[in-house]
Backbone as a chain_set.jsonl record, in Angstrom:
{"seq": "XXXXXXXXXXXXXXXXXXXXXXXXXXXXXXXXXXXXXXXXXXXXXXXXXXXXXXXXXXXXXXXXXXXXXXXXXXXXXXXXXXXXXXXXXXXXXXXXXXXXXXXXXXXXXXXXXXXXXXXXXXXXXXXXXXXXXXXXXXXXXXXXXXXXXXXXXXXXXXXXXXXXXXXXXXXXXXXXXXXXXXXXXXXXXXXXXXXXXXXXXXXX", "coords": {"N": [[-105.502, -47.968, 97.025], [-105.386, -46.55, 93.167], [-107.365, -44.05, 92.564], [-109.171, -42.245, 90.399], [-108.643, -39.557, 89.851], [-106.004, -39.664, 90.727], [-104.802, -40.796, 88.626], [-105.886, -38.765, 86.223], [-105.821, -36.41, 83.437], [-104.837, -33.643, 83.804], [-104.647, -31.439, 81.891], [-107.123, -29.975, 80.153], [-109.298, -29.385, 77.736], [-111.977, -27.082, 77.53], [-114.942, -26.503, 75.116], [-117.046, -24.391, 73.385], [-121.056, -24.833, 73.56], [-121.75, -23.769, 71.399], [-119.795, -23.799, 69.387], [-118.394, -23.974, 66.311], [-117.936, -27.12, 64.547], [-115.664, -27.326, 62.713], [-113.822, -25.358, 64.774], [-113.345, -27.377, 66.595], [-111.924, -28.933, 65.598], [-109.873, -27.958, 65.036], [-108.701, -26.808, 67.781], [-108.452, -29.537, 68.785], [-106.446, -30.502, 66.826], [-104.606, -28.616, 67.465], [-103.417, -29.429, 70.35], [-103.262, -32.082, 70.324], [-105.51, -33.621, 71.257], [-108.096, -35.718, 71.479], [-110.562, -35.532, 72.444], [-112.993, -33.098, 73.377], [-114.378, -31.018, 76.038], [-117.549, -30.037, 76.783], [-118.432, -26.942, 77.247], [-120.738, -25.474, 80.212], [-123.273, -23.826, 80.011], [-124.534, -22.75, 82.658], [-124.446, -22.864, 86.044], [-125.735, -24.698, 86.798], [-126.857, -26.295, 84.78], [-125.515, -29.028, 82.268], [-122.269, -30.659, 81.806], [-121.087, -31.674, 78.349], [-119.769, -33.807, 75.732], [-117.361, -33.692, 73.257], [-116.131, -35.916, 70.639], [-113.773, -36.982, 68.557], [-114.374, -39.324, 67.223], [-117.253, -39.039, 66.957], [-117.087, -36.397, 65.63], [-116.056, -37.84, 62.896], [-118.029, -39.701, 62.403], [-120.222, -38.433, 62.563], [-119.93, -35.936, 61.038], [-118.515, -35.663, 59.003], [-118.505, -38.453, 57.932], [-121.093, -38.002, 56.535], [-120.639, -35.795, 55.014], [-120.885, -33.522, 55.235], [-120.928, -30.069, 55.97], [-118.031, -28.636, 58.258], [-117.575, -25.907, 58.828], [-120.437, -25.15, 58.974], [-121.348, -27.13, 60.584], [-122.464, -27.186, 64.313], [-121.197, -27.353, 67.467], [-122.904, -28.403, 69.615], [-124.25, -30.113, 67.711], [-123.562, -32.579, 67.169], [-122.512, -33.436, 69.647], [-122.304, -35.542, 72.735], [-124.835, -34.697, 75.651], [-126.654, -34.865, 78.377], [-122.855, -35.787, 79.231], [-121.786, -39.006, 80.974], [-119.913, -38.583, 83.644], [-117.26, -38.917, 85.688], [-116.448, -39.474, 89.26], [-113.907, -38.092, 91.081], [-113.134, -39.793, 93.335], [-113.676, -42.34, 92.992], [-112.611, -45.244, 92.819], [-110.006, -46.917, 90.496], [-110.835, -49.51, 89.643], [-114.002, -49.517, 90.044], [-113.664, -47.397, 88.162], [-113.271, -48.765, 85.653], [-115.256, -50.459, 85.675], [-117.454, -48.768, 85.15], [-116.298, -47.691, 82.86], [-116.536, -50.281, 81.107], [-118.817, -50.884, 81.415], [-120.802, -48.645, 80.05], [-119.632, -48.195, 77.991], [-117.298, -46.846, 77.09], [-114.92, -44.674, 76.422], [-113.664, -42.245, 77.246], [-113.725, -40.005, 80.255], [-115.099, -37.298, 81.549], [-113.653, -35.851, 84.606], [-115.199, -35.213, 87.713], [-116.535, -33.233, 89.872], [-118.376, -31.004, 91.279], [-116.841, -29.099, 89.486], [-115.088, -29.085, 86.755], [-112.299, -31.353, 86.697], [-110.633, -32.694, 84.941], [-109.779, -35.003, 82.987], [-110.124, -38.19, 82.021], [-109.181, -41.858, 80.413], [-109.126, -44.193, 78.761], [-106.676, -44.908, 78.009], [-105.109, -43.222, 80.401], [-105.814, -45.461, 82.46], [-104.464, -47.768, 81.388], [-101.95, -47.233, 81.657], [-101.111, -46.816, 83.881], [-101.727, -49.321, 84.948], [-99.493, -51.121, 86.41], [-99.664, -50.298, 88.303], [-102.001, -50.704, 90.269], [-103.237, -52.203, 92.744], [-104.268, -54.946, 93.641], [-108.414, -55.378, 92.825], [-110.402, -55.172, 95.172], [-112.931, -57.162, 95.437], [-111.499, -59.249, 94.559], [-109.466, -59.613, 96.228], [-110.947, -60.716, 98.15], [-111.897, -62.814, 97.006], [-109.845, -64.381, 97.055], [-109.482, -64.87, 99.686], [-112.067, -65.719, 100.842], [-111.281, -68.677, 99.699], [-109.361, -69.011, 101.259], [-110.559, -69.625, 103.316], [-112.472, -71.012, 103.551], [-111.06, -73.916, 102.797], [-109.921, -74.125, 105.321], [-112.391, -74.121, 106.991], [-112.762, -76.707, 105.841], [-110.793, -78.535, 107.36], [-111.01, -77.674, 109.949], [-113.643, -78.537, 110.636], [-113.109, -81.367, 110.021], [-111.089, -81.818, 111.809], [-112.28, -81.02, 114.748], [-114.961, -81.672, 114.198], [-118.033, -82.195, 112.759], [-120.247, -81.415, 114.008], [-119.499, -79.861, 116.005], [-118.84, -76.662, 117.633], [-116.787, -75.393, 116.419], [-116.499, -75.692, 114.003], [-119.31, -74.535, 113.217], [-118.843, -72.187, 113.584], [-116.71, -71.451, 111.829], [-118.125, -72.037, 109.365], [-119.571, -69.659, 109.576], [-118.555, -67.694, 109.55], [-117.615, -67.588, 106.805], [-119.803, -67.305, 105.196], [-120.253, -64.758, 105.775], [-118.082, -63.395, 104.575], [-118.912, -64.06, 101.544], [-121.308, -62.82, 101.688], [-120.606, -60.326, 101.516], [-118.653, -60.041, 99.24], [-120.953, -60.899, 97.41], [-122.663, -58.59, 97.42], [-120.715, -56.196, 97.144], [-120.026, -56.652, 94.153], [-123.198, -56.49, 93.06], [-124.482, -58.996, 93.385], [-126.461, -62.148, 93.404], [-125.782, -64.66, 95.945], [-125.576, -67.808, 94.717], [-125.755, -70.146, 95.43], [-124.436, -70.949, 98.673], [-121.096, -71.954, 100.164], [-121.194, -73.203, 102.497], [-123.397, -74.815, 101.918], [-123.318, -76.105, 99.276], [-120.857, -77.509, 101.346], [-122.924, -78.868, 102.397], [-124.167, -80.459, 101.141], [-122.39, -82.467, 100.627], [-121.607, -83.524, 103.396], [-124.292, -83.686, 104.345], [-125.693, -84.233, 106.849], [-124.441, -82.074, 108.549], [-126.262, -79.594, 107.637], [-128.399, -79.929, 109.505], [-127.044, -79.425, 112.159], [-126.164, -77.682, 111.921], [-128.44, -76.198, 111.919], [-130.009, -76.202, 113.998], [-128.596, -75.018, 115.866], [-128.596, -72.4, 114.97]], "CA": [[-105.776, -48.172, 95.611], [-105.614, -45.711, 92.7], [-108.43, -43.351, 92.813], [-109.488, -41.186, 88.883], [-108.291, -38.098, 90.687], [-104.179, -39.638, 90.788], [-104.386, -40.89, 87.15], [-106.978, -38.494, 85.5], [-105.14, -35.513, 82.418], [-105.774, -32.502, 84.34], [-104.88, -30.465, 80.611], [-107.883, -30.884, 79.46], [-110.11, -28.067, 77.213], [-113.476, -26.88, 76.753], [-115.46, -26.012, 73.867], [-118.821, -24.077, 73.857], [-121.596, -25.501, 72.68], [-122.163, -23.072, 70.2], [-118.757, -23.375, 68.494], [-118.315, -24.688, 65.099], [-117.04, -28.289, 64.512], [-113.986, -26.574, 62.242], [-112.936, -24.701, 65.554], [-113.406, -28.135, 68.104], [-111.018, -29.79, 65.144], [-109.002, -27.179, 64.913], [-108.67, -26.997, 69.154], [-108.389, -30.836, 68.888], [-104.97, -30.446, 66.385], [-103.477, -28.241, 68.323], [-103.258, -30.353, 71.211], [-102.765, -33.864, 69.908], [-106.581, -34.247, 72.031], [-109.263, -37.155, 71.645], [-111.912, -35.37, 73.044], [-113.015, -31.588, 74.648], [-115.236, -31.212, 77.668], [-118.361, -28.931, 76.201], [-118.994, -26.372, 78.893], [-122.194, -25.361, 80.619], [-124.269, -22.834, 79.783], [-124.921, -21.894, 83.518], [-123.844, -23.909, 87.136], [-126.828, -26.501, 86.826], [-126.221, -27.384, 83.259], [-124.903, -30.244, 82.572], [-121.451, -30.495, 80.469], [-120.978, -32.509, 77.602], [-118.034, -34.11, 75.257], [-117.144, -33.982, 71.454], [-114.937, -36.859, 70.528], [-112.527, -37.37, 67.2], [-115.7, -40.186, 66.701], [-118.488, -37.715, 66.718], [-116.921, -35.434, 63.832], [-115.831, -38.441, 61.589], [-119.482, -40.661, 62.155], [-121.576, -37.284, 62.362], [-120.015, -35.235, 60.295], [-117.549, -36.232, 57.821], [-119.082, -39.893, 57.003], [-121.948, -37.325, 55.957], [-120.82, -34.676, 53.861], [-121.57, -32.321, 55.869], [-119.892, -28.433, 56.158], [-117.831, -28.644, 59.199], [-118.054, -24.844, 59.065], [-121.379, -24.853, 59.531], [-122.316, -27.635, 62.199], [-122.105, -26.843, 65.758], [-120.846, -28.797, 68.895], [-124.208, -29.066, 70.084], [-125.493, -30.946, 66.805], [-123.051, -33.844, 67.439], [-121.819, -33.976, 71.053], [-123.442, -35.931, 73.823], [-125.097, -34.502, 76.468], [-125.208, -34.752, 79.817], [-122.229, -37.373, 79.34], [-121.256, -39.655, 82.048], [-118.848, -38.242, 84.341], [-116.778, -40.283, 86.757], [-116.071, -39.034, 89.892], [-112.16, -38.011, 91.589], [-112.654, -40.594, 94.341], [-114.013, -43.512, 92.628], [-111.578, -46.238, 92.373], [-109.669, -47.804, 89.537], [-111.64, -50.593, 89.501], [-115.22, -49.04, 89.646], [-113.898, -46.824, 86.613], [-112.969, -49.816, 84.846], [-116.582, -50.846, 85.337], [-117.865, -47.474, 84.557], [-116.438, -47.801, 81.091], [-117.346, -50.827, 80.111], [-120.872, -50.859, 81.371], [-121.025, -47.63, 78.895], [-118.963, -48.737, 76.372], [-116.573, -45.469, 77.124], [-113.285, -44.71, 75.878], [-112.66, -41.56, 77.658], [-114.912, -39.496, 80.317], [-114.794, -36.087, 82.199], [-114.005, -36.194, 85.806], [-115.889, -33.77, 87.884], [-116.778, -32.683, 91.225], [-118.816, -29.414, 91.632], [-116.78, -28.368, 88.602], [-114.065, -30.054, 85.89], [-111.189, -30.674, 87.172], [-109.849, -33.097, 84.664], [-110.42, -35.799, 82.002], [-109.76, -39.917, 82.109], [-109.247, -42.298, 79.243], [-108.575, -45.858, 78.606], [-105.164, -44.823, 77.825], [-104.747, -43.428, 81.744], [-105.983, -46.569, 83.324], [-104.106, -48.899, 81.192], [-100.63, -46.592, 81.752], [-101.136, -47.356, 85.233], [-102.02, -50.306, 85.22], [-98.724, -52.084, 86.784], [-99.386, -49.644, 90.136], [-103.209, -51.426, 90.722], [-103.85, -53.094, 93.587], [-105.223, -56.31, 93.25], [-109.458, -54.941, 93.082], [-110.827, -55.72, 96.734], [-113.095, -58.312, 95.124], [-109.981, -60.409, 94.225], [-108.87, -59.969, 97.458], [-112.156, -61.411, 99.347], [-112.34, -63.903, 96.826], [-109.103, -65.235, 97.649], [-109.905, -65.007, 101.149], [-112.628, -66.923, 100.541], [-110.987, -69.62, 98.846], [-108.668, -69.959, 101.983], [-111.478, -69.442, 104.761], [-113.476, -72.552, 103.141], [-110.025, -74.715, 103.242], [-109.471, -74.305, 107.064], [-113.497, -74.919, 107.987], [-112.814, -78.035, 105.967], [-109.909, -78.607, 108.278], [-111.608, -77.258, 111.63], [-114.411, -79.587, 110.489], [-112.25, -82.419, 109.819], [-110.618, -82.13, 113.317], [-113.286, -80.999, 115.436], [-116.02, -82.68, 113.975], [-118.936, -81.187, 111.948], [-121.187, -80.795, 114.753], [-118.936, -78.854, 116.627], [-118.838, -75.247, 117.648], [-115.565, -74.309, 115.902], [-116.984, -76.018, 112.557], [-120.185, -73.853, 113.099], [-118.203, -70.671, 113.73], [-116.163, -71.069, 110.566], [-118.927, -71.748, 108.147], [-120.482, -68.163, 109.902], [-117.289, -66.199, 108.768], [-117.552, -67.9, 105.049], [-121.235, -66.908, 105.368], [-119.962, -63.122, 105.969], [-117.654, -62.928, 103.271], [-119.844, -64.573, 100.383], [-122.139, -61.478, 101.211], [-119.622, -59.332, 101.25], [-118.81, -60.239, 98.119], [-122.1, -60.652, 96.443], [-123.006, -57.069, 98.001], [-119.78, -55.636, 95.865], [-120.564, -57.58, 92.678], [-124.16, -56.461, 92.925], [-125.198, -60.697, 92.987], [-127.304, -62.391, 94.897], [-125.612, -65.621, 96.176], [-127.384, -68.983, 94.093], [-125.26, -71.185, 96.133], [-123.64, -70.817, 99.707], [-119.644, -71.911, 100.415], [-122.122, -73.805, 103.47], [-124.642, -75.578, 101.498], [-122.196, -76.904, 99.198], [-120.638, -78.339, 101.893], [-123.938, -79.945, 103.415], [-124.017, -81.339, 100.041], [-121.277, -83.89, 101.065], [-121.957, -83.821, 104.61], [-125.983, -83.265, 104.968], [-125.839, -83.912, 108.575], [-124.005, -80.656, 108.877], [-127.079, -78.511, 107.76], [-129.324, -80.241, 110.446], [-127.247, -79.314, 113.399], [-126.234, -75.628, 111.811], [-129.925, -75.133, 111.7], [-130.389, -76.501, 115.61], [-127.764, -74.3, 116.541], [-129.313, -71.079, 114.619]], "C": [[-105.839, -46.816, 94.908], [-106.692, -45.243, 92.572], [-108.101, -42.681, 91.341], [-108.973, -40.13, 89.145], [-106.575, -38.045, 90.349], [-103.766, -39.967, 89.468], [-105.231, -39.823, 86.114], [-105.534, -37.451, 84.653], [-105.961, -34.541, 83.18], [-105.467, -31.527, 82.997], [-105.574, -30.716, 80.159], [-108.804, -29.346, 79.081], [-111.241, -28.345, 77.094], [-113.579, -25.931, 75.784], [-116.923, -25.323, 74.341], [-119.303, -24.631, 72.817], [-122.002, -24.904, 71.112], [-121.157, -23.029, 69.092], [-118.809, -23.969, 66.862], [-117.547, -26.332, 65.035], [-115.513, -28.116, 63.66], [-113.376, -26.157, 63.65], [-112.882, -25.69, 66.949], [-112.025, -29.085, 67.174], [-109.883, -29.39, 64.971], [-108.072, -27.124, 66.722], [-107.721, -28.891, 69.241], [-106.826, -31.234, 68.333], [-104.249, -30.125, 67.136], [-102.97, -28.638, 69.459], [-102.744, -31.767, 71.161], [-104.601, -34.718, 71.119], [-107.072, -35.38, 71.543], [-110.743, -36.66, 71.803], [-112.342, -33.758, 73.327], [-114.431, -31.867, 75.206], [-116.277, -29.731, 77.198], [-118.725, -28.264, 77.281], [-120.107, -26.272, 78.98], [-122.247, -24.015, 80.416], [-124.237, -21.818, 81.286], [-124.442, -23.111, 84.595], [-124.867, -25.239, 87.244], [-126.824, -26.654, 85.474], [-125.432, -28.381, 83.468], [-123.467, -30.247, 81.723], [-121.268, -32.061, 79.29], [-119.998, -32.743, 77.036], [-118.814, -34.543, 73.638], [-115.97, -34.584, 71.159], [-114.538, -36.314, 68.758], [-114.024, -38.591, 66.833], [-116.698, -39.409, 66.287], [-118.324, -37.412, 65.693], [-116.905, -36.543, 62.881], [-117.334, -39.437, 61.631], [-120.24, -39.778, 61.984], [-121.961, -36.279, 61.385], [-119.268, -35.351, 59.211], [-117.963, -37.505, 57.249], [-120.375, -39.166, 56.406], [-122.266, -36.493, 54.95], [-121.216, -33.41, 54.311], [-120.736, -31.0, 55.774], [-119.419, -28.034, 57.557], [-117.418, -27.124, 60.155], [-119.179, -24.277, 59.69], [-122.352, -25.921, 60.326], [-121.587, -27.078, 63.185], [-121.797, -27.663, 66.594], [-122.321, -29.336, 69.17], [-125.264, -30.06, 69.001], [-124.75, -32.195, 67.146], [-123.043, -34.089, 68.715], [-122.91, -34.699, 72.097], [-123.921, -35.409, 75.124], [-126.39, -34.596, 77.094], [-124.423, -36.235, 78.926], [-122.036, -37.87, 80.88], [-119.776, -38.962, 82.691], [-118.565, -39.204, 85.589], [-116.201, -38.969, 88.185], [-114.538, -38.816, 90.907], [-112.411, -38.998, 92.726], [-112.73, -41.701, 93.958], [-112.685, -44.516, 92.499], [-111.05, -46.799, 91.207], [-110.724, -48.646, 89.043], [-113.273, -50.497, 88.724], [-115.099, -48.221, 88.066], [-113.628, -47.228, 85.451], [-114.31, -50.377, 84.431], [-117.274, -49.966, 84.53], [-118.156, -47.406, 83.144], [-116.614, -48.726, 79.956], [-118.708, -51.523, 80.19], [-121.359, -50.19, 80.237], [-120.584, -47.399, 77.821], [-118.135, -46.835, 76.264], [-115.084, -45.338, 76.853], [-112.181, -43.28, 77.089], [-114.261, -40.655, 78.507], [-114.6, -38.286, 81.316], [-115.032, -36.21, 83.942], [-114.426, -34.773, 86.212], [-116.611, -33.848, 89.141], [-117.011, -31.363, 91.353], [-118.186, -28.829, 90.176], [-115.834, -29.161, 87.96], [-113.011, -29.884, 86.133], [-110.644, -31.82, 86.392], [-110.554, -34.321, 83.658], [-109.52, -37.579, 82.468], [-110.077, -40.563, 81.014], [-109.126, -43.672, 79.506], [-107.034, -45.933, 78.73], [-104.604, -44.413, 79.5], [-104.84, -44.328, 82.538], [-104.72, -47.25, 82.855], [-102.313, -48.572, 81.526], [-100.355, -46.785, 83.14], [-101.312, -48.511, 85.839], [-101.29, -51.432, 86.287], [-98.775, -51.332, 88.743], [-100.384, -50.415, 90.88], [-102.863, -51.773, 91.661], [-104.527, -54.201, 92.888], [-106.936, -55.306, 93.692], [-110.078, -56.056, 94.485], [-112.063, -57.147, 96.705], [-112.395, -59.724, 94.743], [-109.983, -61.017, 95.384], [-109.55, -60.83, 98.213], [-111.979, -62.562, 98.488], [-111.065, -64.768, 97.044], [-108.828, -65.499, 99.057], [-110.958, -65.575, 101.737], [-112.651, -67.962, 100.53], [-110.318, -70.237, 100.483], [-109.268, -70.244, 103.478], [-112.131, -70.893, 104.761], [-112.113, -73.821, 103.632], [-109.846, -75.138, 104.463], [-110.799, -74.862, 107.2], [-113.343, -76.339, 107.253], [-111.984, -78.836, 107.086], [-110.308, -78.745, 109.661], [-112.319, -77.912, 111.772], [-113.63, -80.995, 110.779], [-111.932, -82.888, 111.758], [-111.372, -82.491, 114.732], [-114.385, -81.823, 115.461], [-116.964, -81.334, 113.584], [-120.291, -81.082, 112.85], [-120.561, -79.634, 116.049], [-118.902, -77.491, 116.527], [-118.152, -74.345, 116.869], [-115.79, -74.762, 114.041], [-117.965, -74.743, 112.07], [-120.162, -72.26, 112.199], [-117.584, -70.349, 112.349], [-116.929, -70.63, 109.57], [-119.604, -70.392, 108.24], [-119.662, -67.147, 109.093], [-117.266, -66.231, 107.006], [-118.827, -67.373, 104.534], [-120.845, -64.892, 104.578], [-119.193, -62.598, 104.999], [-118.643, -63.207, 102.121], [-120.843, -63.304, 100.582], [-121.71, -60.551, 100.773], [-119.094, -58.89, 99.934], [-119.861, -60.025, 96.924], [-122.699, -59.241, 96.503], [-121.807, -56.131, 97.175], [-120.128, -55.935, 94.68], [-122.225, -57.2, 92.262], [-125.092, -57.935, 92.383], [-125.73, -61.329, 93.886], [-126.222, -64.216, 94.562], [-126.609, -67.343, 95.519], [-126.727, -69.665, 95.007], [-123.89, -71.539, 97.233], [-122.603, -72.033, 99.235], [-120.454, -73.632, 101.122], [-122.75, -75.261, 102.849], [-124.123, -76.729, 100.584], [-121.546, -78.173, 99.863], [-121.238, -79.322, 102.633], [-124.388, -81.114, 102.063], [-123.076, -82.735, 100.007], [-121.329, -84.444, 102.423], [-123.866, -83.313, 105.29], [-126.39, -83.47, 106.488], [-125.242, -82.564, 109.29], [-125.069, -79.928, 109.104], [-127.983, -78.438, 108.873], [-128.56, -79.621, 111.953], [-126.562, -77.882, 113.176], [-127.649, -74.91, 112.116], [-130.622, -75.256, 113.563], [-129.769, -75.189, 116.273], [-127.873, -72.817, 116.326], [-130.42, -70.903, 115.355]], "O": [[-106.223, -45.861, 95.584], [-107.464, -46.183, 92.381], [-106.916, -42.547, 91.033], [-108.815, -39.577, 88.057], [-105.933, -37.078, 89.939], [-102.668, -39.615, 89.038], [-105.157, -40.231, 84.955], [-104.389, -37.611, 85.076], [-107.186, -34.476, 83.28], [-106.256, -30.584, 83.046], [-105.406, -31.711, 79.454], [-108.963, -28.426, 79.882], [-111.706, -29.416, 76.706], [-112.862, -24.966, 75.519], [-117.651, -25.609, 75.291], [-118.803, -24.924, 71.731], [-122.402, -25.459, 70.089], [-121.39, -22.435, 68.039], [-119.888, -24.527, 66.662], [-116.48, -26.464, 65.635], [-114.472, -28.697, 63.97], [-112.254, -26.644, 63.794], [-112.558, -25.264, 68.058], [-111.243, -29.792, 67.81], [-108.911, -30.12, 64.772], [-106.875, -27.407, 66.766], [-106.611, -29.161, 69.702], [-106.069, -31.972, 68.964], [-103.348, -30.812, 67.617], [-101.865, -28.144, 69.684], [-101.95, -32.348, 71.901], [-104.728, -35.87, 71.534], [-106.209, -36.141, 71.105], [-111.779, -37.202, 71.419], [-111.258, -33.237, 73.588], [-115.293, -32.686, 74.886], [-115.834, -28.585, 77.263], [-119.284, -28.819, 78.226], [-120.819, -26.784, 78.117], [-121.348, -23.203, 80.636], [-124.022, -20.606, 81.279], [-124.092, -24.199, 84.137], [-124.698, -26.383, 87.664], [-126.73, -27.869, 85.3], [-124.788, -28.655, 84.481], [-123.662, -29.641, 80.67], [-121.354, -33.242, 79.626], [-119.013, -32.132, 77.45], [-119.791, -35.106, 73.144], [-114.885, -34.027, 71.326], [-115.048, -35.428, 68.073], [-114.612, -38.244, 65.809], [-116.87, -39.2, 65.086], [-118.998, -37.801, 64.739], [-117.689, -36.403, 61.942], [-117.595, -39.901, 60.522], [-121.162, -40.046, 61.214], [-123.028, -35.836, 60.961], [-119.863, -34.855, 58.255], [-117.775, -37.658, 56.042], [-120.866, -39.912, 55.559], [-123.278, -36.308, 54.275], [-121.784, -32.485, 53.732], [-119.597, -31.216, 55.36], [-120.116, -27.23, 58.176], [-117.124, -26.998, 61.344], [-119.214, -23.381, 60.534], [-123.538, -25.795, 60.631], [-120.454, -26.602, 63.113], [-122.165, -28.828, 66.449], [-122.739, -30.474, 68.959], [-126.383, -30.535, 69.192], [-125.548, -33.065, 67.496], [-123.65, -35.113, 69.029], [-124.104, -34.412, 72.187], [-123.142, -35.828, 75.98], [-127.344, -34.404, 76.34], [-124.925, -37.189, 78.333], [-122.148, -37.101, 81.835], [-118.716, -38.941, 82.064], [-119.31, -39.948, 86.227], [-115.695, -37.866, 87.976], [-114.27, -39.86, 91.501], [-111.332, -38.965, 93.317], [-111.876, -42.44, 94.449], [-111.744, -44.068, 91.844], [-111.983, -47.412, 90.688], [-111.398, -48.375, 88.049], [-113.708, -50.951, 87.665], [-115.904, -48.271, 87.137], [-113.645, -46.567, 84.413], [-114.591, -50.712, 83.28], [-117.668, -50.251, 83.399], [-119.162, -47.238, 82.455], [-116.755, -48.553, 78.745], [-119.372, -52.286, 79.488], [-122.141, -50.735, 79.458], [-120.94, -46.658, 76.905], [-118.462, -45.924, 75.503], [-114.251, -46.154, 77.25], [-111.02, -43.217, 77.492], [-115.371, -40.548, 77.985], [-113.578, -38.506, 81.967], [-116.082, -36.518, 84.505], [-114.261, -33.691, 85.647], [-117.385, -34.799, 89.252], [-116.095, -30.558, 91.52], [-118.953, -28.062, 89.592], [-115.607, -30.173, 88.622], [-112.442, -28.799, 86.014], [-109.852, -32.348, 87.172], [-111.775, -34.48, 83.634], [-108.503, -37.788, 83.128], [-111.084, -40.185, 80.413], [-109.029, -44.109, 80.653], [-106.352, -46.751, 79.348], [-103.739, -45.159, 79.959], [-104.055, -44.291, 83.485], [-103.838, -47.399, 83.701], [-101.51, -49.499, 81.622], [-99.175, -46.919, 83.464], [-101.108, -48.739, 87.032], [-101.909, -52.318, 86.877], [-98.252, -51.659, 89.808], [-100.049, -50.866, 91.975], [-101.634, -51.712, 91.62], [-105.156, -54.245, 91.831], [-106.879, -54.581, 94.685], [-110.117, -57.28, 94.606], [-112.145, -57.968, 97.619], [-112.794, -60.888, 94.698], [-110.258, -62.168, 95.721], [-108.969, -61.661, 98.91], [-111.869, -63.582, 99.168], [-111.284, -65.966, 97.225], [-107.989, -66.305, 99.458], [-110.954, -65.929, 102.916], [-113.561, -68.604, 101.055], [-110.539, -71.364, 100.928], [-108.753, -70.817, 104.439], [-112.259, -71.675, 105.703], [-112.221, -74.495, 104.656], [-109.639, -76.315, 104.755], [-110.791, -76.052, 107.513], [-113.757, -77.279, 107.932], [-112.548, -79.759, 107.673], [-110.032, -79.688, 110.402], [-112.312, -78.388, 112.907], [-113.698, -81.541, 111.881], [-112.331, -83.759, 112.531], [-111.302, -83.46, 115.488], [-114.759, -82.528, 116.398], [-116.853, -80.137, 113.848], [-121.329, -80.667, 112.334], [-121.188, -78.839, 116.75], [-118.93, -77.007, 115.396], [-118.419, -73.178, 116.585], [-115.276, -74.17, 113.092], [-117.762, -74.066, 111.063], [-120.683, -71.637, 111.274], [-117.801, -69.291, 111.758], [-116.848, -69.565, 108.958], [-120.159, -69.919, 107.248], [-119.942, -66.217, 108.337], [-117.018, -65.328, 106.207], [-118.851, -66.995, 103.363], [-121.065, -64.24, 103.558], [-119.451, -61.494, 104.518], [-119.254, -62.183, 101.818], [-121.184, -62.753, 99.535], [-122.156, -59.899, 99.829], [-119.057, -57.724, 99.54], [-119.766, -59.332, 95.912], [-123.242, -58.822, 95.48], [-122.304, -55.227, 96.504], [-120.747, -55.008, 94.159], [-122.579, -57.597, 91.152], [-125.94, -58.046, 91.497], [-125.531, -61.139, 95.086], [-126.016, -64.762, 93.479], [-127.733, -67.776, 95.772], [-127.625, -69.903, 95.815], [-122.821, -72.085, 96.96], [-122.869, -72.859, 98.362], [-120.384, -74.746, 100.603], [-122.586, -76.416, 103.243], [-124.298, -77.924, 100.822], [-121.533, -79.328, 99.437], [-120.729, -80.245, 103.269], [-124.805, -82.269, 102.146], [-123.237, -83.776, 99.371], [-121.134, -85.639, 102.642], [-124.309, -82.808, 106.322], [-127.288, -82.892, 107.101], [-125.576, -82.148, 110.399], [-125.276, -79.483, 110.233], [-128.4, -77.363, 109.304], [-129.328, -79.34, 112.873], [-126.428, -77.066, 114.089], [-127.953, -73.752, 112.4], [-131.462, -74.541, 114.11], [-130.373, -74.467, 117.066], [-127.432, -72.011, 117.145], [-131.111, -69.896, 115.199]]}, "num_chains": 1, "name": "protein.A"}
């Protein structure tokens, strides 16, 4: 799967915090940017970001003298940084847990920026996200123990065994998803066959 690292804009500028908002808009033209990556002060600082939003909600819907504000009166900091290994997926979450458009990747030091616009330009390379995958592996694990059930019989060993593996994904799952399970694959099925649960629970 794509990793932030294979799609991220490694041209990507900083501003100090001390600069003027004229010379982050000025920076910002000459590029065709969105954003710059506010540096740090010192190696444990944190860095921050001044969007094209910032100036026009902070300082221009204000009236303000874009001479005389500074990066540091608008910009956010620390921002959220995403990390070069994280997955597609997770940085899909990332941004709209945080309602993010665009965010500085970074490991020990900046090695590059990520947007909405890099995910979605990539989009046709994805992988199906590994939650997909389980849950359609899921879908066809349950099918067969109806099957293995069916054949075997629902007190049987190879019935047992199945519902264990449907067991193992459904965590698997809910353990990605950060969800707690309300209602086993299993239980479900003791729902139609309630003599099931009695001799799963003998056999536990």
């Amino acid at each position: 799967m794509l990793k932030a690292s294979d799609i991220m804009t490694r041209d990507v500028a900083t501003i100090h915090s001390s600069a003027t908002v004229a010379e982050a808009v000025r920076l910002l033209r000459a590029r065709d940017w969105k954003a710059l990556v506010v540096d740090r002060r010192h190696k444990q600082d944190a860095y921050g970001m001044i969007t094209e939003k910032d100036i026009v909600y902070k300082v221009i819907a204000y009236g303000k003298d874009p001479f005389s504000v500074r990066v540091h009166e608008v910009m956010t900091k620390p921002c959220i940084v995403v990390n070069p290994e994280l997955s597609l997926e997770y940085v899909a979450r990332l941004f709209a847990d945080h309602n993010l458009q665009r965010a500085p990747v970074i490991q020990g030091e900046l090695l590059g920026i990520i947007s909405l616009v890099d995910i979605l330009a990539n989009i046709n390379f994805l992988e199906q996200p590994h939650t997909f995958q389980l849950e359609q592996q899921l879908q066809d694990e349950i099918k067969k123990a109806h099957i293995v059930c069916d054949r075997q019989g629902i007190y049987s060993e190879e019935c047992a065994v199945a519902w264990d593996a449907i067991e193992e994904l459904q965590a698997e799952i809910a353990h990605q998803r950060a969800e707690k399970v309300v209602k086993t694959a299993f239980e479900e099925y003791c729902d139609e066959y309630p003599q099931a649960k009695e001799i799963y629970d003998n056999r536990v």
